[in-house]
C-alpha positions as CSV (number, residue, x, y, z in Angstrom):
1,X,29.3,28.6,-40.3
2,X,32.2,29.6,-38.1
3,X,33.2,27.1,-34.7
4,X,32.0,29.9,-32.7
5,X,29.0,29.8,-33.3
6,X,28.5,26.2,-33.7
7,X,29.3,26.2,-30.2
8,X,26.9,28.8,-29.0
9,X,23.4,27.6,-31.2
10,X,24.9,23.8,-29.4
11,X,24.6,25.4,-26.3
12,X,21.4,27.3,-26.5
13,X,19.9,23.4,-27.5
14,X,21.7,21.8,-24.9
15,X,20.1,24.5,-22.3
16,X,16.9,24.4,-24.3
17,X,16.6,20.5,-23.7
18,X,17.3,21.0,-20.1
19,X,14.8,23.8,-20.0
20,X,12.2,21.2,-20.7
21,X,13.4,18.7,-18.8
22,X,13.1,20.4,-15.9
23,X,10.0,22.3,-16.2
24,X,7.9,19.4,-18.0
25,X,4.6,19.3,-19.7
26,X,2.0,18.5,-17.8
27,X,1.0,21.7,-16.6
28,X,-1.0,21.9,-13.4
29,X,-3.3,19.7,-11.8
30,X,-6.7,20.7,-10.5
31,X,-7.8,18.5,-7.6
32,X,-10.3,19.0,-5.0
33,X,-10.7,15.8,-2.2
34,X,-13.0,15.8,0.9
35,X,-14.9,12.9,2.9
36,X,-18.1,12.4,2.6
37,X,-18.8,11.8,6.3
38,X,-18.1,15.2,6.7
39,X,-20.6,16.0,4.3
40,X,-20.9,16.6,0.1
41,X,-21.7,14.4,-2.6
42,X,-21.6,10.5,-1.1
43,X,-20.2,8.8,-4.0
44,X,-18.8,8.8,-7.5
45,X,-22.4,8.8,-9.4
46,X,-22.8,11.8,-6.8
47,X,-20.8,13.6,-8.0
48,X,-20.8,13.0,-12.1
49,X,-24.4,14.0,-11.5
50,X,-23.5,17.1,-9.5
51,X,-21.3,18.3,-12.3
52,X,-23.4,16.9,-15.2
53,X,-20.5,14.6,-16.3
54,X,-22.6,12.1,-18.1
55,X,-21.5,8.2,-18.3
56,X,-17.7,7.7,-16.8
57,X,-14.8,5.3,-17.7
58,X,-14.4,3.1,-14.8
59,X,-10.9,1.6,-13.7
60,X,-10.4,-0.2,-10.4
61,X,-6.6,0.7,-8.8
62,X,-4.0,-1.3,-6.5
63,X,-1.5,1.1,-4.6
64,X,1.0,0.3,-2.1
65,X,3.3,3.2,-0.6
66,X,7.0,2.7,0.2
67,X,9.8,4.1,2.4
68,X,13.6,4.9,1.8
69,X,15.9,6.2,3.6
70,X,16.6,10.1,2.2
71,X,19.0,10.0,-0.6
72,X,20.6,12.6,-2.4
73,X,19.0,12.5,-5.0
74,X,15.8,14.2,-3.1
75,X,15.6,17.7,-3.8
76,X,16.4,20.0,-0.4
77,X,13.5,20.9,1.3
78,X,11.0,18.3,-0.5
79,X,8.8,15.4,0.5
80,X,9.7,12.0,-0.9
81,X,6.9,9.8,-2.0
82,X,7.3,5.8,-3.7
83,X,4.7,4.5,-4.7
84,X,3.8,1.0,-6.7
85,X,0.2,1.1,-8.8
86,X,-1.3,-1.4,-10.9
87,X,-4.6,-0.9,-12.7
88,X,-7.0,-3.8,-13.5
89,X,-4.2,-6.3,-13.7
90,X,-1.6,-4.6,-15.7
91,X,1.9,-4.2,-15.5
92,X,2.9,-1.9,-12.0
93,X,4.1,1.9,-12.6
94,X,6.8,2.3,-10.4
95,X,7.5,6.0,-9.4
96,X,8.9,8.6,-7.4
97,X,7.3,11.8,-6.5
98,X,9.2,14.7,-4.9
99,X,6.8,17.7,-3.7
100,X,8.2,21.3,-2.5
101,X,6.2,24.2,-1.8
102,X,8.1,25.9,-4.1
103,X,9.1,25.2,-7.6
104,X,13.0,24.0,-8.5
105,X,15.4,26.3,-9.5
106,X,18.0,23.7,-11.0
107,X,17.7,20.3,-12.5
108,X,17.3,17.1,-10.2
109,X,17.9,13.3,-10.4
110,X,15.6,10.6,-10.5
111,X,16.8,7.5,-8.7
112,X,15.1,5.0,-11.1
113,X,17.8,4.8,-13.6
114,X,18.0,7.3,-16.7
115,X,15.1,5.4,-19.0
116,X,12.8,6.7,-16.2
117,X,9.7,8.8,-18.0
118,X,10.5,12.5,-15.9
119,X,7.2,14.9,-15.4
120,X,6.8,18.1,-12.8
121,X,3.9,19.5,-12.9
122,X,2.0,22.3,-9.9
123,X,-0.6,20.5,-8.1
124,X,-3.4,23.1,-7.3
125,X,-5.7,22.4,-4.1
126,X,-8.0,23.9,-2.0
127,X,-7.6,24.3,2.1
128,X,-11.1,23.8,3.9
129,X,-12.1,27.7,3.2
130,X,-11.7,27.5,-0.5
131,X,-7.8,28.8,-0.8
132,X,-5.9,27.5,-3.4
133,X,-2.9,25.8,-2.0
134,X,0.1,25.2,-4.7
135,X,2.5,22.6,-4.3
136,X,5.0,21.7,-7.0
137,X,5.5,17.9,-8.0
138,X,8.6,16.6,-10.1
139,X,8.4,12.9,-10.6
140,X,9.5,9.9,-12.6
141,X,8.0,6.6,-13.4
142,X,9.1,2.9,-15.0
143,X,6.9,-0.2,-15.5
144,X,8.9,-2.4,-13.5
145,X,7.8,-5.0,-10.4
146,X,9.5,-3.7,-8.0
147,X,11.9,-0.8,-7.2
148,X,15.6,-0.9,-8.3
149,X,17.7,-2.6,-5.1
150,X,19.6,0.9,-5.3
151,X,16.5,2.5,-3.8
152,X,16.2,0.6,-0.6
153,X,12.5,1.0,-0.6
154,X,10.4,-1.2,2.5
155,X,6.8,-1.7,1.6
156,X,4.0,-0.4,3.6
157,X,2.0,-3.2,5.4
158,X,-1.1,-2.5,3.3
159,X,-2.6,-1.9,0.2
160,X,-5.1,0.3,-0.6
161,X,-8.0,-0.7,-4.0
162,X,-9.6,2.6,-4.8
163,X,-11.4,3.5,-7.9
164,X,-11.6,6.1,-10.9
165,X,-14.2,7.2,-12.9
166,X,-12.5,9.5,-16.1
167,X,-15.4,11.4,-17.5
168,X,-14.9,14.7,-20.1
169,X,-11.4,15.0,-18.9
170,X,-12.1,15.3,-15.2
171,X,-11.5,12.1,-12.5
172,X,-13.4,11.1,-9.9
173,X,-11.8,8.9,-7.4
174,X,-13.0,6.7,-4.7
175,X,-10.0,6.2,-2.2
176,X,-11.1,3.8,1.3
177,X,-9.1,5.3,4.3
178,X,-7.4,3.1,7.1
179,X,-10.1,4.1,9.9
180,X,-13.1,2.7,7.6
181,X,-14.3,6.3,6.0
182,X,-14.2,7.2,2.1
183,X,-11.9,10.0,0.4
184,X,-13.5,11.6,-3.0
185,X,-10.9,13.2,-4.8
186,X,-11.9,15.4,-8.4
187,X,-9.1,16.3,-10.3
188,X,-8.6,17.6,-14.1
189,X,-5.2,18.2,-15.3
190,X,-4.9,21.8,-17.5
191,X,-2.6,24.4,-18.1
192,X,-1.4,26.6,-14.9
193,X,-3.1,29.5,-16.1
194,X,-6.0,32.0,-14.8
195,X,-8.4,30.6,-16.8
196,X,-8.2,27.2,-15.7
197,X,-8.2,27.8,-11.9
198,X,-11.8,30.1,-12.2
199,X,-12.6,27.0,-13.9
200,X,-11.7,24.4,-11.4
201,X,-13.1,27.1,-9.0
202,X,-16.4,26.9,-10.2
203,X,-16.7,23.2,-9.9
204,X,-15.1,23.4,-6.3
205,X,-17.9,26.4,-5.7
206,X,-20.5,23.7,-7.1
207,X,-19.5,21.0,-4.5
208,X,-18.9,23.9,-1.1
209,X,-22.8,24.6,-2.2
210,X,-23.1,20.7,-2.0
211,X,-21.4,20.6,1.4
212,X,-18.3,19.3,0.8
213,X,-16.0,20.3,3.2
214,X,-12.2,20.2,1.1
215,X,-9.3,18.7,2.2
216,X,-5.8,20.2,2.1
217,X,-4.0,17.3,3.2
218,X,-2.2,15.2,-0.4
219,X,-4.0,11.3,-0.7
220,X,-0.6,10.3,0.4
221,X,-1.4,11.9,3.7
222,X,-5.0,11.0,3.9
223,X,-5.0,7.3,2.8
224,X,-0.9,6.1,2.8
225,X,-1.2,5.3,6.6
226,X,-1.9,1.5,7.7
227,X,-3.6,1.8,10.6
């Protein structure tokens, strides 16, 4: 085998690595979220009823949001989210969510070290008529207590206990919001593909018959505030 073209079948790794690197492998995520004071299905039973879900796995959830001051490692034109979860006790998931309303065309740098576990995936949700609204999501993630110093990240004053019930693939999620109301946010994760949005659309057409009125706004936006 000549040097030649050693070099070029390294290269075409090397750019096949960072090809899924950057693009990831989670697909797309389905999610639809409304309040129920607004209307729709009240609570989690609700709605595994509504959609003939059957018996759920039930997790309870600690999350805390975070600030920084913008780095550069934040993509241009992107929303920077830090967030610190623990689930019934466990160890905390550290991570760092960037969110653009339009996919990457180059790589991008996580600022939790290089052992961080890198994902992107297209979040797909619905505006208040039923519109799919696509917004694109690269994040990484470390089971740490804290954030690395390097980060600067400064706490929110509150944490928020929501809860999860995982039933044939699909989550239902009980978030409380600062002003004393409930978020319900569905979600199934899929491939970004036709088929899997008329899917998702028919359960989202199941719950507008039920009188959910859907939110467009991320949980970050809905329940991250302390108020």
């Amino acid at each position: 085998m000549t040097r030649r073209l050693v070099r070029t079948l390294s290269a075409l790794a090397v750019g096949a690595a960072l090809l899924a690197l950057r693009s990831g492998d989670d697909g797309a995520e389905y999610a639809v979220r409304w309040l129920p004071s607004e209307g729709g299905p009240a609570t989690a039973q609700d709605v595994l009823t509504l959609l003939d879900l059957g018996d759920a796995k039930m997790d309870s959830f600690e999350v805390r949001y975070y600030d920084a001051p913008v780095t550069k490692s934040a993509p241009a034109h992107s929303r920077t989210i830090l967030r610190e979860r623990e689930r019934d006790g466990a160890e905390d998931e550290i991570l760092v969510k960037f969110r653009r309303v339009a996919p990457l065309e180059g790589d991008w740098t996580c600022p939790l070290g290089r052992g961080a576990k890198r994902s992107s995936q297209v979040d797909v949700g619905f505006a208040p008529d039923g519109d799919v609204v696509r917004v694109y999501s690269y994040s990484c993630q470390i089971r740490a207590d804290s954030f690395p110093p390097s980060v600067h990240a400064t706490p929110h004053a509150c944490s928020i206990f929501f809860t999860r019930a995982t039933a044939k693939k699909y989550k239902v999620e009980t978030w409380p919001l600062p002003n004393g109301r409930a978020l319900i946010d569905v979600s199934h994760v899929g491939s970004d593909s036709k088929k899997e949005l008329a899917k998702f659309q028919a359960v989202v057409q199941r719950l507008l018959d039920a009188g959910a009125h859907p939110r467009s706004e991320s949980k970050t936006e809905l329940a991250g505030a302390c108020l």
